[in-house]
MARNULUM-915841 format. One record per residue (C-alpha): residue number from 1; residue in three letters; chain; x, y negated, z. Coordinates in Angstrom, 3 decimals. Each point is the difference from the previous one (the first is absolute). Example, Ala and Ser with C-alpha at 12.3 -4.5 7.8 and 13.67 -1.06 7.14 Angstrom:
2
SEDO    k    r  c      east     north        up
SEDO    1  ala  A    12.300     4.500     7.800
SEDO    2  ser  A     1.370    -3.440    -0.660
END
This chain:
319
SEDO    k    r  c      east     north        up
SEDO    1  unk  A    12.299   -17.492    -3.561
SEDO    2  unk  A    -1.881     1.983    -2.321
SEDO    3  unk  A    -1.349     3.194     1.361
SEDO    4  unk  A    -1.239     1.266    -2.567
SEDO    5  unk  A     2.424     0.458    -2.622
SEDO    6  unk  A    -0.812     2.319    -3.009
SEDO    7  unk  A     1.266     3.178    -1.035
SEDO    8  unk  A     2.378    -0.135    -2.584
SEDO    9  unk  A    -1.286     0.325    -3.867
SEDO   10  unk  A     2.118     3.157    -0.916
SEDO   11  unk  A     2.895     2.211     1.332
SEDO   12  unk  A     2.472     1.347    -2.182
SEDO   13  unk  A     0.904     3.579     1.248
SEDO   14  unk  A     2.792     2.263    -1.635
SEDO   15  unk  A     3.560    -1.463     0.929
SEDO   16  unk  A     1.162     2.931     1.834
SEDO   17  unk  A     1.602    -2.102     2.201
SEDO   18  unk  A    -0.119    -3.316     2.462
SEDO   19  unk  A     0.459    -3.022    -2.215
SEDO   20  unk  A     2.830    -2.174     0.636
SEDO   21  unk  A    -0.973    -2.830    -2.657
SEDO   22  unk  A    -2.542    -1.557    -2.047
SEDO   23  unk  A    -0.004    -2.412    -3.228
SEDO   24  unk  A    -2.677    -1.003    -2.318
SEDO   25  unk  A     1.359    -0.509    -3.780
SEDO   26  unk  A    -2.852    -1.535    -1.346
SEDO   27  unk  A    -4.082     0.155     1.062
SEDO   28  unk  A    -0.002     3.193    -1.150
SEDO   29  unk  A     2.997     2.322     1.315
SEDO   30  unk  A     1.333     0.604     3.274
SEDO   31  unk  A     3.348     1.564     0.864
SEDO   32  unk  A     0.610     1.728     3.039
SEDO   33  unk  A     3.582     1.468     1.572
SEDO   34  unk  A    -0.070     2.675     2.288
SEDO   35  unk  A     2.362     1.283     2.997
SEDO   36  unk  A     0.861     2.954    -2.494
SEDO   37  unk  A     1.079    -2.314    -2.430
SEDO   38  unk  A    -2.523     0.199    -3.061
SEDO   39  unk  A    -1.422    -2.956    -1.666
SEDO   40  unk  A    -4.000     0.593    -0.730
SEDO   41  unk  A    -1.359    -2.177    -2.491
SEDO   42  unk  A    -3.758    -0.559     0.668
SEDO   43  unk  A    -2.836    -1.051    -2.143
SEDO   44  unk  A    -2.496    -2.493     1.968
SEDO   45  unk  A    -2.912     0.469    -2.706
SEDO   46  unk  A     0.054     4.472     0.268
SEDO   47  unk  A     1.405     0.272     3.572
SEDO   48  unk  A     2.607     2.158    -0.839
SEDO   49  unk  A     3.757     0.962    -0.493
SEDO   50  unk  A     1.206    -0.685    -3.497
SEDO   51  unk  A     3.460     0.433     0.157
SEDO   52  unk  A     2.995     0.822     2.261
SEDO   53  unk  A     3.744    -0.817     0.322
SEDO   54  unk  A     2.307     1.844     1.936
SEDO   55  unk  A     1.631    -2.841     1.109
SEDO   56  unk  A     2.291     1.130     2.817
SEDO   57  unk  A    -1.015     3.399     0.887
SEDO   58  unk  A     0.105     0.586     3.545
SEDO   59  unk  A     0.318    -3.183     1.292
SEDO   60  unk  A    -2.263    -2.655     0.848
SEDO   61  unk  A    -0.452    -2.739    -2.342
SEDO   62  unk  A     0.455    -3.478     2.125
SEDO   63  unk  A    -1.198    -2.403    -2.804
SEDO   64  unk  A    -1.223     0.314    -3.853
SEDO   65  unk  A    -0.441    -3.144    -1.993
SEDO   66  unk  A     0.122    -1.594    -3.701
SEDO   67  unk  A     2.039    -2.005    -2.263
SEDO   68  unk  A    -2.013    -0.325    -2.382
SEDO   69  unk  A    -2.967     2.492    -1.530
SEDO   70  unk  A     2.400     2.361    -1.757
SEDO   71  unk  A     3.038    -0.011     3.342
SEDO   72  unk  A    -0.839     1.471     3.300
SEDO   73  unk  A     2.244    -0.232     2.801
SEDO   74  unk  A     0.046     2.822     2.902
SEDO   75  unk  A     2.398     0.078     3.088
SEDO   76  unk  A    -0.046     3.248     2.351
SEDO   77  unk  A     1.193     1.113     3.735
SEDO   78  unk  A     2.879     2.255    -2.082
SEDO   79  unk  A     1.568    -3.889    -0.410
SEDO   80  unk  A    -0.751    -0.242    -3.720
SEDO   81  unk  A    -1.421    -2.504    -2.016
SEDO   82  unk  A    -1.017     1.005    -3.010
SEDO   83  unk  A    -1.395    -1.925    -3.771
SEDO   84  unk  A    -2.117     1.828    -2.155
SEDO   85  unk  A    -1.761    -1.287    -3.315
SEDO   86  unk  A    -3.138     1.171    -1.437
SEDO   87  unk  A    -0.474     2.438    -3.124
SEDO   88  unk  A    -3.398     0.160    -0.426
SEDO   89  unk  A    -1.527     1.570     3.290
SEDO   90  unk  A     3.124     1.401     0.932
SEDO   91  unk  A     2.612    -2.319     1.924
SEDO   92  unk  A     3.605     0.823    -0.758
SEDO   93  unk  A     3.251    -0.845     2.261
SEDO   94  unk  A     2.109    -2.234    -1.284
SEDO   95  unk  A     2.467    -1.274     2.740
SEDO   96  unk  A     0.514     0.617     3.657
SEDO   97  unk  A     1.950    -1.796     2.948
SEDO   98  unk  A     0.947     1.923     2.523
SEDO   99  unk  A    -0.045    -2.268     2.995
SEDO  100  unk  A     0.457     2.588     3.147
SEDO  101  unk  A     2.235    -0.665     3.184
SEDO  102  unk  A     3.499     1.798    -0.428
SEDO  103  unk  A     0.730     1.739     3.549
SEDO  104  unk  A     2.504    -1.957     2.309
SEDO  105  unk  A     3.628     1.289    -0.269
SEDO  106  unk  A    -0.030     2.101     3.252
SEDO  107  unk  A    -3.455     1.714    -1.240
SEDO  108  unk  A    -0.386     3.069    -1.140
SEDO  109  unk  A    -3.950    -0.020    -0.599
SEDO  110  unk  A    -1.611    -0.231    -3.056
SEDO  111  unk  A    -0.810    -3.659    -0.905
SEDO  112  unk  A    -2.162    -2.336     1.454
SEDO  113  unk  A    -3.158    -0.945    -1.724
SEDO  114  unk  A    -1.241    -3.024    -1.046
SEDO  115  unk  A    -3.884    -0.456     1.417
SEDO  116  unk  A    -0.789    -3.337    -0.907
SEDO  117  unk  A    -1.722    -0.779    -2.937
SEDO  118  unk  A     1.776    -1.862    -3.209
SEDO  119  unk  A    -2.066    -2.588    -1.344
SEDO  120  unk  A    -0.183    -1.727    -3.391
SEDO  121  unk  A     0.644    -3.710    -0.326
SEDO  122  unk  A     0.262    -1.124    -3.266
SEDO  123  unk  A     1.536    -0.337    -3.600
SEDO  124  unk  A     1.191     3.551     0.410
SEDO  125  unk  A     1.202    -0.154     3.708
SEDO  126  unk  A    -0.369     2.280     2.823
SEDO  127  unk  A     0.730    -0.539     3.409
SEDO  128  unk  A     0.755     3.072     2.499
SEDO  129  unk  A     1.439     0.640     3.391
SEDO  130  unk  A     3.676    -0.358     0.362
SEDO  131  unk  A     2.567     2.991     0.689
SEDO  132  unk  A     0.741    -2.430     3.228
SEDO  133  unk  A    -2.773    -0.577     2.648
SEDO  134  unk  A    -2.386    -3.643    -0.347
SEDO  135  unk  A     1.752    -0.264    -3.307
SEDO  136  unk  A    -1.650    -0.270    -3.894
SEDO  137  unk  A     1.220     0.644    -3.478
SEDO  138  unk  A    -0.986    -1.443    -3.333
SEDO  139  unk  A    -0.173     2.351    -2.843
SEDO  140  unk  A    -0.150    -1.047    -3.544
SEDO  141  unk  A    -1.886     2.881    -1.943
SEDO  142  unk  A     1.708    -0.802    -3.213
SEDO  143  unk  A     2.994     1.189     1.317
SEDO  144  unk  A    -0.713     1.906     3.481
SEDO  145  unk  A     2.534    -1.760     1.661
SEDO  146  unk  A     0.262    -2.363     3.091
SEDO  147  unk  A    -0.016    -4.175    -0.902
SEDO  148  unk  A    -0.722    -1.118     3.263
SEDO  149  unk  A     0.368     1.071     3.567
SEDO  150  unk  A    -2.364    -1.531     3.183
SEDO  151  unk  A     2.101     0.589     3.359
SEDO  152  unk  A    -0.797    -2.589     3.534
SEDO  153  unk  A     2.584    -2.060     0.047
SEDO  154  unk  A     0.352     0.325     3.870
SEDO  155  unk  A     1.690     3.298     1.205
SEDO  156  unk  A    -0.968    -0.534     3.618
SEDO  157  unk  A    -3.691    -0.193    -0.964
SEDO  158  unk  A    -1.448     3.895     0.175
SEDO  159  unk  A    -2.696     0.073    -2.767
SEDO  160  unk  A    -0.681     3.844     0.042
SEDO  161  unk  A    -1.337     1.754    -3.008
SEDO  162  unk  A    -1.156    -2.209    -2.841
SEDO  163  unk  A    -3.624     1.621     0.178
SEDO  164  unk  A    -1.879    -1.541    -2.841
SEDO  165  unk  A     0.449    -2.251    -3.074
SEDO  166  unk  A    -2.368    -2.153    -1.884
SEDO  167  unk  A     0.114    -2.590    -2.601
SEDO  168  unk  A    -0.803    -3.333     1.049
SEDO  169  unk  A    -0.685    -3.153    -2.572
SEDO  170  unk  A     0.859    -2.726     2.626
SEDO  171  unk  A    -0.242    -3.489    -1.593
SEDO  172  unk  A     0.433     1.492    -3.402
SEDO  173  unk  A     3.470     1.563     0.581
SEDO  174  unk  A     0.420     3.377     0.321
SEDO  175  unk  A     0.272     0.619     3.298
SEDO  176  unk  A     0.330     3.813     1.882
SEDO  177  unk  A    -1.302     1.477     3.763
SEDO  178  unk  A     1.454     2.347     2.257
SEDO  179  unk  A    -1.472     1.096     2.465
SEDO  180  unk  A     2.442     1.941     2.972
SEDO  181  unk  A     0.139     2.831     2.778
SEDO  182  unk  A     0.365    -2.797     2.171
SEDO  183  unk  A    -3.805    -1.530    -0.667
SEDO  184  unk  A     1.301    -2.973    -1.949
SEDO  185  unk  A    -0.843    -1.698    -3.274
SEDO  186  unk  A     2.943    -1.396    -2.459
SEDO  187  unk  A    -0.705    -2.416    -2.723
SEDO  188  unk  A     3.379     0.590    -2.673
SEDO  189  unk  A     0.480    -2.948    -2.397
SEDO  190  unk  A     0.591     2.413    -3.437
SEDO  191  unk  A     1.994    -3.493    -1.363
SEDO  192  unk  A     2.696     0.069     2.245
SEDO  193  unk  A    -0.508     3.805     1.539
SEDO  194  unk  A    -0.125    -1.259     3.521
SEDO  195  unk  A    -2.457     0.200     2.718
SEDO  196  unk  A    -1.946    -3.420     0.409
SEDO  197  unk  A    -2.129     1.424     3.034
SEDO  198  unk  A    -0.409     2.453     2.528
SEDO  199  unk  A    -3.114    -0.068     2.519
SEDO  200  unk  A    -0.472     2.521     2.579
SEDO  201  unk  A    -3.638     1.521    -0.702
SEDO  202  unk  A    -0.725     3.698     2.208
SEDO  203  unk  A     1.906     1.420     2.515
SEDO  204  unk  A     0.449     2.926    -1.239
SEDO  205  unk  A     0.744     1.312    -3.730
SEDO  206  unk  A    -1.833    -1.891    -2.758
SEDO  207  unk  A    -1.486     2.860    -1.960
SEDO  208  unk  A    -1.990    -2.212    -3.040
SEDO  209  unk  A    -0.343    -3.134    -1.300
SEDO  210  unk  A    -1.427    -2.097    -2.376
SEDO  211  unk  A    -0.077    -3.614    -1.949
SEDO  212  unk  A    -2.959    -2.197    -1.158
SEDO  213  unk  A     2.056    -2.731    -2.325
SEDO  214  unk  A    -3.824    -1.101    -0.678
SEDO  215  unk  A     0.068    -0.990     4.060
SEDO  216  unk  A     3.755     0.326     0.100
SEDO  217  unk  A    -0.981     2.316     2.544
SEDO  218  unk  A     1.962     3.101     1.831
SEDO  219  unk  A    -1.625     3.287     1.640
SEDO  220  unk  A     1.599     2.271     1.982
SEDO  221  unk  A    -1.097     3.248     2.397
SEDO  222  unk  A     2.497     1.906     2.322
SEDO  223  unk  A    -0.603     3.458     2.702
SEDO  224  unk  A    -1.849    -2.220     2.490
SEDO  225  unk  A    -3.648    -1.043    -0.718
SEDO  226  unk  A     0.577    -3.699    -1.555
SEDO  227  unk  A     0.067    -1.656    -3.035
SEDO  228  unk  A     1.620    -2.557    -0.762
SEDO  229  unk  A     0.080    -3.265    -3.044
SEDO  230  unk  A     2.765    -2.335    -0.740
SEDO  231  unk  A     0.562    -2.908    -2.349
SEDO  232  unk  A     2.617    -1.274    -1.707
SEDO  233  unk  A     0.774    -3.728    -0.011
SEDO  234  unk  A     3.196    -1.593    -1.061
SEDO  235  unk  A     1.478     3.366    -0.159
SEDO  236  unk  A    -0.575     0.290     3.669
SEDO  237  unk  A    -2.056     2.709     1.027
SEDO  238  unk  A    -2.856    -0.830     2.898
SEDO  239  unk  A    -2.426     2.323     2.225
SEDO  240  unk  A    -3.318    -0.505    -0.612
SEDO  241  unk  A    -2.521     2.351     0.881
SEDO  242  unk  A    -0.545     2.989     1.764
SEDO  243  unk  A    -2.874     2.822     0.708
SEDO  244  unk  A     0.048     2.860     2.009
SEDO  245  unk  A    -1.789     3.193    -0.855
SEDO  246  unk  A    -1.189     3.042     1.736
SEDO  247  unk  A     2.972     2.551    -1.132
SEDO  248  unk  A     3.273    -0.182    -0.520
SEDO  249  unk  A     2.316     0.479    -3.076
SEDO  250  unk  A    -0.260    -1.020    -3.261
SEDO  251  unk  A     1.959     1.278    -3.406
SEDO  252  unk  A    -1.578    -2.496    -2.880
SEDO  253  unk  A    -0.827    -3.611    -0.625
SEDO  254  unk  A    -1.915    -1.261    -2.638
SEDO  255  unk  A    -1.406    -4.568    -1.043
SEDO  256  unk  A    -2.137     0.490    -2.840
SEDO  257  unk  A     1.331    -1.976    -3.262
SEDO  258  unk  A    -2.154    -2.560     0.908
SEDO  259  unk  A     0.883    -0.632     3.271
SEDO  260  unk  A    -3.466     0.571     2.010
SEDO  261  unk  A     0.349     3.263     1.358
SEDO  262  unk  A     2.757     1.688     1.997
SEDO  263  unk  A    -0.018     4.302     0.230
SEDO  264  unk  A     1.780     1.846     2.453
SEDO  265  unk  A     0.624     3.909    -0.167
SEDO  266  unk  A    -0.413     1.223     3.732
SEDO  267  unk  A     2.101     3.393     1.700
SEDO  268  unk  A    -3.558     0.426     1.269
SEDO  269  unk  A    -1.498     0.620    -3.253
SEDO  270  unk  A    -2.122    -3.254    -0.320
SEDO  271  unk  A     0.222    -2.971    -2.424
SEDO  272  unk  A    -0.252    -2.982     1.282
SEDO  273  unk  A    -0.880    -3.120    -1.815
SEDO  274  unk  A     0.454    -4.049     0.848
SEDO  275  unk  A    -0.353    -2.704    -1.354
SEDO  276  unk  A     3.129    -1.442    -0.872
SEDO  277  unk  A    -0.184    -3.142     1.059
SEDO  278  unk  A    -0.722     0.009     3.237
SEDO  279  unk  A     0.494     3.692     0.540
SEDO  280  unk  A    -3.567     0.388     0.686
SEDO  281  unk  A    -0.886     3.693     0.699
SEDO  282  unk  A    -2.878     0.904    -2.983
SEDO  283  unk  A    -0.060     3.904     0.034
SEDO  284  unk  A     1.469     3.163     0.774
SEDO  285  unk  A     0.018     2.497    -2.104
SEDO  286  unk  A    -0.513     3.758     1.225
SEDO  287  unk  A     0.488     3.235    -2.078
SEDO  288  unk  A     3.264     0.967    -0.234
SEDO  289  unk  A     0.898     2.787     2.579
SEDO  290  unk  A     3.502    -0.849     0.627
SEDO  291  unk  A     2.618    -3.006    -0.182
SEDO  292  unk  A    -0.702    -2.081    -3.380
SEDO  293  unk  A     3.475    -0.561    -1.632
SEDO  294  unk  A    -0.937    -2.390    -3.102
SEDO  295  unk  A    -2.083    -2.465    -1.274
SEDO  296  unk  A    -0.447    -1.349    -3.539
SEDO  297  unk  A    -2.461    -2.477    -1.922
SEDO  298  unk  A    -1.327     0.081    -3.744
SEDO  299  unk  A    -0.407    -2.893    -1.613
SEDO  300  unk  A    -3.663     0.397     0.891
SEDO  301  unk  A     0.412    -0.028     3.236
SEDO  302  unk  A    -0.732     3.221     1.096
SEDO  303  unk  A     2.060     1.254     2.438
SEDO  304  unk  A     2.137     3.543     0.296
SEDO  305  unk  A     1.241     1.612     2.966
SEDO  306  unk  A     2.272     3.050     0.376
SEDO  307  unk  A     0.381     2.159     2.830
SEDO  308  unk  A     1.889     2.405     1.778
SEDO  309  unk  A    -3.187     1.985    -0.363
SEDO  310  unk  A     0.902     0.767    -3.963
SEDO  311  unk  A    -3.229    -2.236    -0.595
SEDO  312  unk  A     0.044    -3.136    -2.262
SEDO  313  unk  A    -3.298    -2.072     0.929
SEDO  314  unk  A    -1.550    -2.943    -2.060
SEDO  315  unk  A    -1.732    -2.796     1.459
SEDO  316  unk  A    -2.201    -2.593    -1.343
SEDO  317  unk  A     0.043    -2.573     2.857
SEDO  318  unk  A     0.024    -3.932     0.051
SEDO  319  unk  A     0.986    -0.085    -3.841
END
């Protein structure tokens, strides 16, 4: 392993709060959520803040991303996901789902909310966690409304939580993966809304997860202290590798576009890098003074990480 890893290039100070989420529009700009729900839109070339959204005040924001340059997408811990175009430098709302938990009938509590992360498909679709545990819904953004619902066909099977989504381009269909309280993987055929696949990965909660569809390739990191890839072969998902690391706990995964790296955001603080193939270790990266929540690539490769700290770091490593 490399033991001397560099510092990072810059750190952009001034959110006020931990970050919760990171996404590069272009080169050039970097957005950042917050746990007190503001959007900060960064410039790369000054270093600096140049505008803000409120985007759900006083609540974390679990995931920001784009339709296209002009339609930004934000979902937040108060159970609302939320569309907002730009005007100029400003971005205005212009639609909202409201996808919380209703309480049960003999509850009197305030409603349960939703902590998992929505995540943006395609062709103006959105998939977030269902009202029902293990289960997904399919939004279409034209119209806010439900056109397809993801639920294991097996009642006696306990799932747990659905704990992350991602998008995943398996043999050129469009495929998605859950990822469960349980420590399991599920590979859903999005033709037929049905689960092809279901592989046991951690023992414990599966708390991120990514997919290489250049290596057709899955990551995933849990509360203990290993790692774990996956692939994906006639929509059957097999173990492949594994690494353990010094700490435990880890609340990001990250495979480069092109497939050669893998990032992992540690409860420890650290970055660690691998390569993806193999899951060779290749760095760790050590600044951040508390757990790093999110990870996020330009198109240039350099690397941003978000921390509990209130610190975005950037990273010019392996590009």
């Amino acid at each position: 392993m490399n033991r001397t890893a560099p510092d990072p290039i810059y750190t952009l100070r001034g959110s006020g709060s931990a970050i919760s989420c990171l996404k590069f529009c272009d080169t050039g700009t970097l957005y950042s959520g917050t746990y007190d729900g503001m959007v900060h839109v960064w410039s790369i070339e000054t270093k600096r803040i140049i505008s803000k959204v409120s985007a759900h005040p006083g609540h974390s924001i679990l995931y920001l991303d784009f339709i296209d340059d002009s339609n930004m997408i934000t979902h937040g811990r108060d159970g609302m996901v939320k569309l907002w175009t730009k005007a100029e430098t400003d971005w205005i709302l212009n639609g909202n789902i409201c996808i919380r938990q209703l309480p049960l009938p003999d509850q009197s509590s305030a409603v349960i909310l939703v902590s998992v992360e929505a995540v943006y498909l395609a062709d103006r679709t959105l998939a977030v966690p269902g009202i029902n545990q293990s289960e997904v819904d399919i939004y279409d953004l034209d119209t806010l409304k439900v056109f397809a619902h993801l639920k294991p066909e097996s009642s006696k099977e306990k799932f747990g939580m659905c704990m992350k989504i991602k998008r995943c381009d398996h043999n050129d269909n469009q495929n998605l993966l859950t990822g469960y309280e349980d420590g399991s993987v599920a590979l859903w055929d999005l033709r037929q809304n049905k689960m092809a696949e279901k592989l046991k990965v951690h023992p414990d909660a599966l708390m991120c997860m990514d997919f290489s569809n250049v290596l057709n390739k899955g990551y995933s990191g849990s509360v203990d202290e290993d790692l774990h890839s996956w692939t994906i072969s006639e929509d059957k998902i097999n173990a492949s590798l594994s690494v353990k690391t010094t700490n435990p706990g880890f609340n990001d995964a990250l495979v480069r576009k092109d497939g050669k790296i893998v990032v992992f955001a540690g409860w420890d603080g650290n970055i660690r890098i691998f390569g993806a193939k193999k899951l060779k270790p290749l760095a760790v990266l050590n600044y951040h003074k508390e757990s790093v929540h999110c990870l996020a690539f330009a198109e240039d490769n350099i690397l941003a990480c978000g921390s509990k700290d209130e610190l975005i770091t950037l990273w010019d490593i392996y590009r």
